[in-house]
C-alpha positions as CSV (number, residue, x, y, z in Angstrom):
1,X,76.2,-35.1,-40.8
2,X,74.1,-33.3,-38.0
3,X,72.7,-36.2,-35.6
4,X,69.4,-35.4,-33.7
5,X,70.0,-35.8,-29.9
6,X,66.2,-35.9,-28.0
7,X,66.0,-33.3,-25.2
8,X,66.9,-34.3,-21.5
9,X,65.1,-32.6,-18.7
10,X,65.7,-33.2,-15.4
11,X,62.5,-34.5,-13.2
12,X,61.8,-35.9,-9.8
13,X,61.9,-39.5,-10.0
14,X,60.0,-40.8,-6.8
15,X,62.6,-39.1,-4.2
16,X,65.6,-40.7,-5.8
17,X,66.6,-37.5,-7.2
18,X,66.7,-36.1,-10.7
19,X,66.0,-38.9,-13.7
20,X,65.9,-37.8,-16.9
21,X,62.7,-37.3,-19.2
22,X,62.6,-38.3,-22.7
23,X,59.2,-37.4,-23.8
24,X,59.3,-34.6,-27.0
25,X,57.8,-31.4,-26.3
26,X,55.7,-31.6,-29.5
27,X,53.6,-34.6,-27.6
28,X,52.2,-33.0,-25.1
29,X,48.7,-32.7,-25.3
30,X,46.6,-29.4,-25.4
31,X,44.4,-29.7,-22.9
32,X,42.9,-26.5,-22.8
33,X,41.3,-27.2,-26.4
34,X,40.5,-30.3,-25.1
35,X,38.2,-28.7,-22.7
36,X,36.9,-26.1,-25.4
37,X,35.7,-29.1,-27.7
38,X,33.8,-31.3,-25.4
39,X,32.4,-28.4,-23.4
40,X,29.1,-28.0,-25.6
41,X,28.3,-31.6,-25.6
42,X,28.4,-31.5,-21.7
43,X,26.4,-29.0,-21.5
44,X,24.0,-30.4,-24.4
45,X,23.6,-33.9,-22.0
46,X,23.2,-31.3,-19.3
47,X,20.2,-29.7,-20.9
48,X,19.3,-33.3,-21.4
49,X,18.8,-34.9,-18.5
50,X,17.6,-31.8,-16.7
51,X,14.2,-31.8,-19.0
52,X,13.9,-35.4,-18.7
53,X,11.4,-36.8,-16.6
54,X,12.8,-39.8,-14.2
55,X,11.2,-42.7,-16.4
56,X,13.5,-40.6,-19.4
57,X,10.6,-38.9,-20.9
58,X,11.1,-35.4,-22.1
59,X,9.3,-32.7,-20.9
60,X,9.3,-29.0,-19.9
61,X,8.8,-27.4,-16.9
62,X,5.8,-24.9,-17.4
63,X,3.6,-28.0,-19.2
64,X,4.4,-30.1,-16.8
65,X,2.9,-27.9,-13.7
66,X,0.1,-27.4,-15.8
67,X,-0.6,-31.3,-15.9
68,X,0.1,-31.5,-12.5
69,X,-2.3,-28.9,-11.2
70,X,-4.9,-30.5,-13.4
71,X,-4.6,-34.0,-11.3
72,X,-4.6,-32.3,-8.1
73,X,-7.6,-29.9,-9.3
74,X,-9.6,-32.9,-10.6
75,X,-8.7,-34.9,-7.3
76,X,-10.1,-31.8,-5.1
77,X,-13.2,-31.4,-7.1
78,X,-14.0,-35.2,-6.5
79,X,-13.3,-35.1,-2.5
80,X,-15.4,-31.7,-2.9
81,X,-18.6,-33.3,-3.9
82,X,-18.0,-35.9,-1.6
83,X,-17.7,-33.8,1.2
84,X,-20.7,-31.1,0.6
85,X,-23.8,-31.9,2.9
86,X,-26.5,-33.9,2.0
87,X,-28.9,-31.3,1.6
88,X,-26.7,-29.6,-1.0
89,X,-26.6,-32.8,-3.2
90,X,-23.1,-34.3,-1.8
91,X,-22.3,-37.3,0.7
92,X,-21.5,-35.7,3.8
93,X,-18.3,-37.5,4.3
94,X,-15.8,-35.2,6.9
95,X,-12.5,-34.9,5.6
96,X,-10.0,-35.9,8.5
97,X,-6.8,-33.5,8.8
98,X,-4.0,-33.0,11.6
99,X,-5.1,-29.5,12.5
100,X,-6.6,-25.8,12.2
101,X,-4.4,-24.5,9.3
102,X,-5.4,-27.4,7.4
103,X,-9.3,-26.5,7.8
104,X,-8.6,-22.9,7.0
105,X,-7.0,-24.0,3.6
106,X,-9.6,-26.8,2.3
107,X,-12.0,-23.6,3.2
108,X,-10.3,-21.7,1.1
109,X,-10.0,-24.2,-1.8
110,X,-14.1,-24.6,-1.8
111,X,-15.0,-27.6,0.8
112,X,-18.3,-26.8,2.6
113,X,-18.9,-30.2,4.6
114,X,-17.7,-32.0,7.6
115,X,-13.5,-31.2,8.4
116,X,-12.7,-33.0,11.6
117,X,-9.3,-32.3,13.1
118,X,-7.0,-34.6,14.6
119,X,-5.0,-32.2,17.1
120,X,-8.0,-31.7,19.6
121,X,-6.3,-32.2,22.6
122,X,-7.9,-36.2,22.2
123,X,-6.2,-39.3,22.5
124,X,-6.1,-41.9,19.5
125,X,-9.0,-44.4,20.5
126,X,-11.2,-41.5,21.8
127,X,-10.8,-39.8,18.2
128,X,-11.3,-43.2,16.5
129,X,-14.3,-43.7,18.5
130,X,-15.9,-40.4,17.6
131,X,-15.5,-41.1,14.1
132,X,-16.8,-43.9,14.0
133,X,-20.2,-43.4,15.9
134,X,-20.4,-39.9,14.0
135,X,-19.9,-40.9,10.4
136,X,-19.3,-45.0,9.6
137,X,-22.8,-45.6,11.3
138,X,-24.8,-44.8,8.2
139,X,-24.7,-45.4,4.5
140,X,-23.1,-43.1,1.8
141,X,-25.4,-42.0,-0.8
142,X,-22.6,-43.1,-3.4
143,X,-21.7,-46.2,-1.9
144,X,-17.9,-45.4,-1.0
145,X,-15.9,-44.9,1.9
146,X,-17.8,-43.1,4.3
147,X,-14.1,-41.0,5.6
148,X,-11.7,-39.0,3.6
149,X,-8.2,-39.2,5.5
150,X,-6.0,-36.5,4.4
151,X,-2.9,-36.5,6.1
152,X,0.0,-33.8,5.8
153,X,2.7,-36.4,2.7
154,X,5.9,-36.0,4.6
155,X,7.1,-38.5,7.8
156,X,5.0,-37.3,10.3
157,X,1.8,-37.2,8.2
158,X,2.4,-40.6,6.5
159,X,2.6,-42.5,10.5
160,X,-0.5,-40.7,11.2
161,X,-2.2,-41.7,8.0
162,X,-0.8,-45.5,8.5
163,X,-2.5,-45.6,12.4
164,X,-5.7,-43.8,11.7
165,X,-6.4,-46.0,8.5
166,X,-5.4,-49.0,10.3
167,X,-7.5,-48.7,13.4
168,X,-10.4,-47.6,11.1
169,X,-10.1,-50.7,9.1
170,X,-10.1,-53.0,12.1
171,X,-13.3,-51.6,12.9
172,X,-14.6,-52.9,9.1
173,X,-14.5,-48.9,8.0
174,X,-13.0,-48.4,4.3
175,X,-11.0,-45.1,4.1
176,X,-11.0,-42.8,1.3
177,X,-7.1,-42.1,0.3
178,X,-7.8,-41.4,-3.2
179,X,-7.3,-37.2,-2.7
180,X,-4.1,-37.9,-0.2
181,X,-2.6,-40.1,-2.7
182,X,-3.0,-37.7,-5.3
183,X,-1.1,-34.9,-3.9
184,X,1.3,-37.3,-3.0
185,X,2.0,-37.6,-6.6
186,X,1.5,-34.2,-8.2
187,X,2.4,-31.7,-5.2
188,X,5.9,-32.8,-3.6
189,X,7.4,-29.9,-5.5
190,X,5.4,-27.1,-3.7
191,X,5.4,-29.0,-0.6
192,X,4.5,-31.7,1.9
193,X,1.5,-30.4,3.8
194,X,-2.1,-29.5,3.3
195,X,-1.3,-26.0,3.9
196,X,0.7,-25.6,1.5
197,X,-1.8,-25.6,-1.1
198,X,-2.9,-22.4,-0.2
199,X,-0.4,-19.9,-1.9
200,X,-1.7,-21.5,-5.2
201,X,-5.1,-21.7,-4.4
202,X,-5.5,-19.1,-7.0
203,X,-4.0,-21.4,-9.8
204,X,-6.3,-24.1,-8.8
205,X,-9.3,-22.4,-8.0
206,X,-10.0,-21.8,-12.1
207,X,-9.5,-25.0,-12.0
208,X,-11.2,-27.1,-9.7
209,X,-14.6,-24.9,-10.5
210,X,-14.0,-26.2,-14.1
211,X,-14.3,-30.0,-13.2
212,X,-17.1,-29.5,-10.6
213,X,-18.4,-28.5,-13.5
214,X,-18.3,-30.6,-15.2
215,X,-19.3,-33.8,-12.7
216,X,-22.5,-31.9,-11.4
């Protein structure tokens, strides 16, 4: 009668040499097919959380922009009736902004009033003055803040934002965020400035002329 004897392989057994291994050939597990299987359900939760929103709702890319160019176009139109000149049935309020290229593209996306910069070559309280005997003297036909503050939304912009609104508030003057806070929201993945709302003004423009619109 043929006995079965297992298999004896020599391995290295922590430095002490050669011990032998036991373990059946047959046992070894196939890890390549392994791989094969749960390869399409990786890449299924993947696909998953990529066209997940982060509060987990499910969305895709193209509808999304859309939505978010919507806010910021609705947001726009509001600051741009806010900021036309009186005599053209708006409120005159200036809309604040760090500098030149910042002008050149609320220009571009239809503002006709007041844009005062804040690189002028002035210190803080000298600019804080100005604004304040220029614009926060008088009443707004529409009862709101009489300043729109619209800071660049990365570091740099946000610190400017936080000292210009603080040392207009200690001077009893309520600041219009409402258009910064906006593009806070719906234009990080374009970019972090003013400016760079200009290479889609021409998405927007369509846009923005279809809510002003509809408010006038």
């Amino acid at each position: 009668m043929a006995i079965s004897i297992p298999m004896r392989v020599k391995t290295p057994h922590k430095g002490r040499g050669l011990a032998p291994c036991l373990e059946p050939y047959h046992s070894r597990k196939n890890t390549t097919s392994e791989t094969q299987c749960l390869r399409p359900n990786s890449m299924a939760n993947e696909r998953e959380i990529t066209e997940r929103s982060p509060k987990g709702k499910a969305y895709s890319g193209s509808s999304n922009r859309q939505i978010r160019f919507e806010k910021t176009a609705k947001s726009l139109a509001c600051a741009i009736l806010r900021n036309r000149p009186l005599e053209e049935g708006g409120c005159g309020c200036p809309v604040i902004v760090e500098g030149m290229r910042d002008e050149r593209t609320l220009r571009e996306m239809g503002f006709t009033g007041p844009i005062e910069k804040v690189n002028r070559g002035w210190d803080r309280s000298r600019l804080i003055a100005f604004l304040h005997s220029e614009y926060c003297s008088r009443s707004v036909p529409d009862g709101k803040s009489p300043i729109i503050l619209l800071m660049d939304w990365d570091r740099t912009g946000g610190r400017l934002q936080t000292s210009i609104r603080d040392r207009l508030m200690a001077m009893d003057v309520i600041v219009d965020e409402d258009l910064r806070n906006t593009l806070l929201r719906t234009m990080k993945p374009e970019g972090r400035t003013v400016e760079s709302l200009l290479p889609h003004s021409n998405s927007l423009e369509p846009l923005v002329h279809t809510f002003l619109y509809a408010m006038e």
